[in-house]
Every structure is written in C-alpha cells, then in structure tokens.
C-alpha positions as CSV (number, residue, x, y, z in Angstrom):
1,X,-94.0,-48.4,-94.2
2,X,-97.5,-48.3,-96.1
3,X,-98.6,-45.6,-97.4
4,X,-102.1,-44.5,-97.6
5,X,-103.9,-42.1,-100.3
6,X,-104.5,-38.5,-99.5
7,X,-107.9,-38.9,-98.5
8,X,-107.6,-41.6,-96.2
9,X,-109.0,-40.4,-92.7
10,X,-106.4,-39.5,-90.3
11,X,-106.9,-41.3,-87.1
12,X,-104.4,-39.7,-85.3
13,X,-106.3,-36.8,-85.2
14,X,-109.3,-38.7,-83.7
15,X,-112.7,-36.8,-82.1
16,X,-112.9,-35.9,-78.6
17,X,-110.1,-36.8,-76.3
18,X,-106.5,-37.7,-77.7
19,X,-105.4,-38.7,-74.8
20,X,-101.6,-37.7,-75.4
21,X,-100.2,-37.8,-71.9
22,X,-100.2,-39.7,-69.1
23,X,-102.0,-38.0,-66.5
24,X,-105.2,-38.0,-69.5
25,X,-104.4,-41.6,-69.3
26,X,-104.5,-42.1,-65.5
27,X,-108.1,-40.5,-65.8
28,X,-109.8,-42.3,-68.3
29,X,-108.1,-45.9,-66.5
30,X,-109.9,-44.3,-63.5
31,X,-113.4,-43.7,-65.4
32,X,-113.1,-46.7,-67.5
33,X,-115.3,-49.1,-65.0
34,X,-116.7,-51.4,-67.5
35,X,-113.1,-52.4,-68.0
36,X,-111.9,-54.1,-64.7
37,X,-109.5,-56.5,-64.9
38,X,-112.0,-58.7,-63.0
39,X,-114.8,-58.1,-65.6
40,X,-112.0,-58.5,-68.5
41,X,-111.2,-62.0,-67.4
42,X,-115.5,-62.7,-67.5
43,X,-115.4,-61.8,-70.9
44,X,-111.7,-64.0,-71.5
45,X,-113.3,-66.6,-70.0
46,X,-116.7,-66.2,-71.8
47,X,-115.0,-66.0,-75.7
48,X,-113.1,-69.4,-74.5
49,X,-109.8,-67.8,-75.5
50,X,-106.9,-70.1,-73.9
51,X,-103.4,-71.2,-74.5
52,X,-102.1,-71.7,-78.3
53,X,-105.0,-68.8,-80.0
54,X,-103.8,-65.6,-81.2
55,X,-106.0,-62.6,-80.1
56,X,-106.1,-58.9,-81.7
57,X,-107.1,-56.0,-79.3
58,X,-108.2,-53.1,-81.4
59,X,-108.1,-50.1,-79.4
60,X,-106.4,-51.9,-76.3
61,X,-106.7,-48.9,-74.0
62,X,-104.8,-49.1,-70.6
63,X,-104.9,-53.0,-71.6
64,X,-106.7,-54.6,-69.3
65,X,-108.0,-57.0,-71.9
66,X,-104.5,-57.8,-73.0
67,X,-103.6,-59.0,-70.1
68,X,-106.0,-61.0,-68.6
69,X,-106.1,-62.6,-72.7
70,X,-102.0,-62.9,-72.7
71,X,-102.4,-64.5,-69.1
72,X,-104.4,-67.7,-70.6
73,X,-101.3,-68.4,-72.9
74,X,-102.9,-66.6,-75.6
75,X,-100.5,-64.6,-77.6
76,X,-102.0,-60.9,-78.1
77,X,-101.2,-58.2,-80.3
78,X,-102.4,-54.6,-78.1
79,X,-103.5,-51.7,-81.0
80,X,-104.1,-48.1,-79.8
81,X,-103.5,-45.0,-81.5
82,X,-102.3,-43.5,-78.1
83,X,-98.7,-43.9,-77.3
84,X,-99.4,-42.9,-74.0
85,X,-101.9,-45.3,-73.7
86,X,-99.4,-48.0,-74.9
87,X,-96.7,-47.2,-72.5
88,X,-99.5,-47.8,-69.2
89,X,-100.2,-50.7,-70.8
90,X,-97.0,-51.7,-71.4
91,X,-96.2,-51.1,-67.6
92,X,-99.0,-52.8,-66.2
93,X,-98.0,-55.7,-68.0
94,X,-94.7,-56.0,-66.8
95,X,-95.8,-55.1,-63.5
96,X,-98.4,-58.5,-64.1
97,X,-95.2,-60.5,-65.6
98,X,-96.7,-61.3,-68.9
99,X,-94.0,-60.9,-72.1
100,X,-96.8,-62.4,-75.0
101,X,-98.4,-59.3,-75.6
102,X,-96.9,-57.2,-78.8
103,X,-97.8,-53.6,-78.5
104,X,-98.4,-51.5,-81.7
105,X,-99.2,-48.3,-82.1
106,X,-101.9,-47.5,-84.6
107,X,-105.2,-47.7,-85.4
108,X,-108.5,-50.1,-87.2
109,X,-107.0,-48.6,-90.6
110,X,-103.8,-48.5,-89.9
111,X,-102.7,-51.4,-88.1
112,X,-100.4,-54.0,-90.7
113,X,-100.2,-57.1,-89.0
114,X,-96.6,-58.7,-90.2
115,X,-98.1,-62.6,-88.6
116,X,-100.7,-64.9,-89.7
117,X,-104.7,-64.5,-89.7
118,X,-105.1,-64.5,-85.7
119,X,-107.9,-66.4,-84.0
120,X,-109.9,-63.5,-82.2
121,X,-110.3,-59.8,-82.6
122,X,-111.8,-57.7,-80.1
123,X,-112.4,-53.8,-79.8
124,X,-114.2,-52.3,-76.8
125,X,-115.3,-48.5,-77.0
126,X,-113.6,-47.8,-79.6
127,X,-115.0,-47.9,-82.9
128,X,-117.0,-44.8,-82.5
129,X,-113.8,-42.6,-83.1
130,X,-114.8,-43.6,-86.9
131,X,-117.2,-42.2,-89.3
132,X,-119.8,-44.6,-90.8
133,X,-117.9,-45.0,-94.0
134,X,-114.9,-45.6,-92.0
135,X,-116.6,-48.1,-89.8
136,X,-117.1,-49.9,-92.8
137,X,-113.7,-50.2,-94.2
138,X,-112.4,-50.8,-91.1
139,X,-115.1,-53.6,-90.4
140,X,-113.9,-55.4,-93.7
141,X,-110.3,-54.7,-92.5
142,X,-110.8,-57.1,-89.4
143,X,-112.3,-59.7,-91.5
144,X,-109.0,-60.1,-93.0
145,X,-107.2,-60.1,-90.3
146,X,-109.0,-63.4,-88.8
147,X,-109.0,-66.7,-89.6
148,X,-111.8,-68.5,-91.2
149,X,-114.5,-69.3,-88.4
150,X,-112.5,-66.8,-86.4
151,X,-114.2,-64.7,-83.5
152,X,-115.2,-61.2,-83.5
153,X,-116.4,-59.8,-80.6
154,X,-117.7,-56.0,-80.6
155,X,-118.5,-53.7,-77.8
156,X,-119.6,-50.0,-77.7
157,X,-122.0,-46.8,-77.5
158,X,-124.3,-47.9,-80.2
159,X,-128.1,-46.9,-80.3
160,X,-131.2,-49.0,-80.4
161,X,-133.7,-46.3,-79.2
162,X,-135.8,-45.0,-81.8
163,X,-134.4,-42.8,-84.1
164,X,-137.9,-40.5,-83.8
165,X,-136.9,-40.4,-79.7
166,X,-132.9,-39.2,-80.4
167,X,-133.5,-36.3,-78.0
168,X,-135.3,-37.3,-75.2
169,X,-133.1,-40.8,-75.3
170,X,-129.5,-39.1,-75.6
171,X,-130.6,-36.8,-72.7
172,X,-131.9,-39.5,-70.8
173,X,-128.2,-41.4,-71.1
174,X,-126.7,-38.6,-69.8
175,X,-128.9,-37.8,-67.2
176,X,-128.2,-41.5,-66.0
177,X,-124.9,-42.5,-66.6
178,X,-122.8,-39.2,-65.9
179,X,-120.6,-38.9,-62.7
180,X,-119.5,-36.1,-60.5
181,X,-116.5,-34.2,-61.6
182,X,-113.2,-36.6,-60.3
183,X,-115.5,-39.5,-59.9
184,X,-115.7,-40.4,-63.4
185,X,-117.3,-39.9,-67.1
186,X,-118.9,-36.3,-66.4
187,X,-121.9,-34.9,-68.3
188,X,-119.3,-32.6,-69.9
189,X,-117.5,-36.0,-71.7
190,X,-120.8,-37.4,-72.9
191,X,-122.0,-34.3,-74.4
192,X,-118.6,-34.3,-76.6
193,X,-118.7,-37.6,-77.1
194,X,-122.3,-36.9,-78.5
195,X,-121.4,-33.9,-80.6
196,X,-118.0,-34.9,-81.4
197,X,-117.5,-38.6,-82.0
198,X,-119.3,-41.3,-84.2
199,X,-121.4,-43.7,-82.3
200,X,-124.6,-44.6,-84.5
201,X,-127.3,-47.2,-84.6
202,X,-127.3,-51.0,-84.2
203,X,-129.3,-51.3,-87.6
204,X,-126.4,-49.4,-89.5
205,X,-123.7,-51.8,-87.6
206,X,-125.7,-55.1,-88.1
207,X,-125.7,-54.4,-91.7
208,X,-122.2,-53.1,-91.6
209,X,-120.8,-56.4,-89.9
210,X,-123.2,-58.9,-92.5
211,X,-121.4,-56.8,-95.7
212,X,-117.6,-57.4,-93.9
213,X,-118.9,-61.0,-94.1
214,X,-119.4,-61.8,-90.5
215,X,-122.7,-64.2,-88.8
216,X,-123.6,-62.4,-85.8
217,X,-124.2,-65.5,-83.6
218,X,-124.9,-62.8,-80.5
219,X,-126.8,-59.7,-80.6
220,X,-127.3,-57.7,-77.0
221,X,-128.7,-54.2,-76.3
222,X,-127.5,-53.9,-72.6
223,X,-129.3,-50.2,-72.8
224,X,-131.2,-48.2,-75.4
225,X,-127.2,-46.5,-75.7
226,X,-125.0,-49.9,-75.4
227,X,-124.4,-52.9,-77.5
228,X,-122.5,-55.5,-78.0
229,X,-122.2,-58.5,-81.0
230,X,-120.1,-61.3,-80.9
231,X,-119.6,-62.9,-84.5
232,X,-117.9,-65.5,-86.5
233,X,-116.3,-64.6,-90.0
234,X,-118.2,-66.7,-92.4
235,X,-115.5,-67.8,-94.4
C-alpha cells in the first residue's frame, strides 16, 4: 500500500456529507437528478466512448455513469471514497448484468491505478470536496493516468458570475435551485455545500487544467453556478 506524507489531505474526512451509510446513500441517488441513467448514456454517447476504450470514473457516486460506460463494452474502473456508495453501485450493476466495471475505493489523490494509462477520465460533482491546491495536484494526477490525446471530461459547481456579485449570485442559486424537504437538494445542503466544501471559479480551474497540461477543446457555463470542460491531454 502507498504511503502518503503527513501533510497530505485526508479525503476520507471530506466537507459536508460523508455519506457513510446507505440510507444517506438512498437520498442523495434520490436528489442526484442531473445523473439519470438516461441523461448518463447522452453524455456516453456524446464523449464517443464504445467497446475496446478504458474509462476512469472519479467520484463514481451511485454509478450511473459506470454503467451506462461499462454497457458500450468499455471497461471502467468506478472510484469513490464512499464504501457505501460503492456497494449501491456495485448492486445496481449486477442488478443491470454488467461484470466490466472494477470498483475501488478511494479518492482523486488516492486512487493507484495497477493497469495501463486508460482512454477517458470523467468526474461529475465531485471535485469540489478539494481545496484549490488540492484541485491542482489532483488535476496533474489525472493527466497521468490518461493516455496521450486521451479525454477528460469535467463537470461541477463552479462559478462564472462575477466575483464583485458573490452574494447576491450564491443567494440567487439557492433561491432557484433548492427543493422542498424529501423532494431533493434543500436550501439547508447548498448553504453547507457553500460554507463547507470547495467549489471555486471557472478562471482558477481553466488555468488549473492548462498547468496539468490539458487543451480544453469545450468550455460551457450552463448557469452563472455550473460548468462543465471537456479536454484532451496535450501530450
């Protein structure tokens, strides 16, 4: 097992929700709507990954990805921190009948991948559990783990509203996007995720990705609160 220096961050003690059991698990599968199997399979199908590439899910979640990824042929390697999250996904997988999906449990700067530079790597709402400086390392970690020309494809709360307007914008957000209690992602979650996680601004990313040597060939601000890049590693 690698070992790490004493001030390496700890990811198992991530920011906000842990998610260490599985009815914290059931919930955030629940709230997790921009993760449908149906709307995982448009973004499969939009990357082009198919039978014979290797994929990396960073942060696979519930692994909805995974799946639909694994179900093109694809072989996929599922990363999460969360055990509990793991074992869901494991179960919905063998509930789907896929078998090439290799689960792991650990994190962007933990993960040791025993195989060959992969052909894709993809994290969704996840990065944010990482401070900037962290971001970074991990950012130059998943350019090593992909082949040359390989994809990288980036999705998350990231902000493009002006950082003069942090106030008005962050309140905004949460005025639009949060749900009823038992109906999904309450104003109580965004507020923590706020105050307690890492999201940060699609300037300090952009230069973030350039530095781990990646071309962003894709840039899109879906909302002043949302982004999303899709990049090639440039060598």
């Amino acid at each position: 097992m690698t070992s790490f220096p004493a001030w390496y961050f700890d990811e198992f003690k991530m920011a906000g929700v842990a998610f260490h059991d599985a009815a914290q698990v059931e919930v955030y599968d629940r709230n997790q709507t921009s993760s449908t199997p149906e709307k995982e399979q448009a973004l499969v199908t939009r990357l082009e990954i198919s039978t014979n590439h290797s994929v990396i899910d960073l942060g696979a979640g519930t692994g909805n990805f995974a799946i639909q990824a694994a179900l093109t042929g694809a072989y996929v390697y599922a990363v999460d921190i969360s055990q509990s999250m793991l074992s869901y996904a494991q179960n919905k997988a063998q509930k789907t009948g896929v078998t090439n999906i290799k689960f792991h449990q650990a994190g962007f700067l933990t993960y040791q991948h025993q195989d060959q530079q992969v052909d894709f790597v993809v994290t969704k709402n996840a990065l944010h559990i990482l401070p900037d400086f962290w971001k970074m390392a991990a950012l130059l970690r998943i350019a090593a783990l992909l082949k040359p020309k390989g994809v990288f494809y980036l999705r998350d709360a990231i902000f493009s509203f002006p950082p003069a307007d942090y106030e008005a914008s962050i309140n905004e957000w949460i005025r639009r996007v949060a749900k009823p209690e038992g109906t999904g992602w309450t104003a109580k979650d965004f507020e923590m995720h706020v105050r307690e996680e890492y999201s940060t601004y699609t300037w300090i990313i952009e230069g973030m990705l350039t530095k781990a040597g990646f071309e962003i060939v894709e840039a899109s601000y879906n909302t002043p609160t949302y982004a999303e890049y899709l990049c090639i590693k440039s060598s």
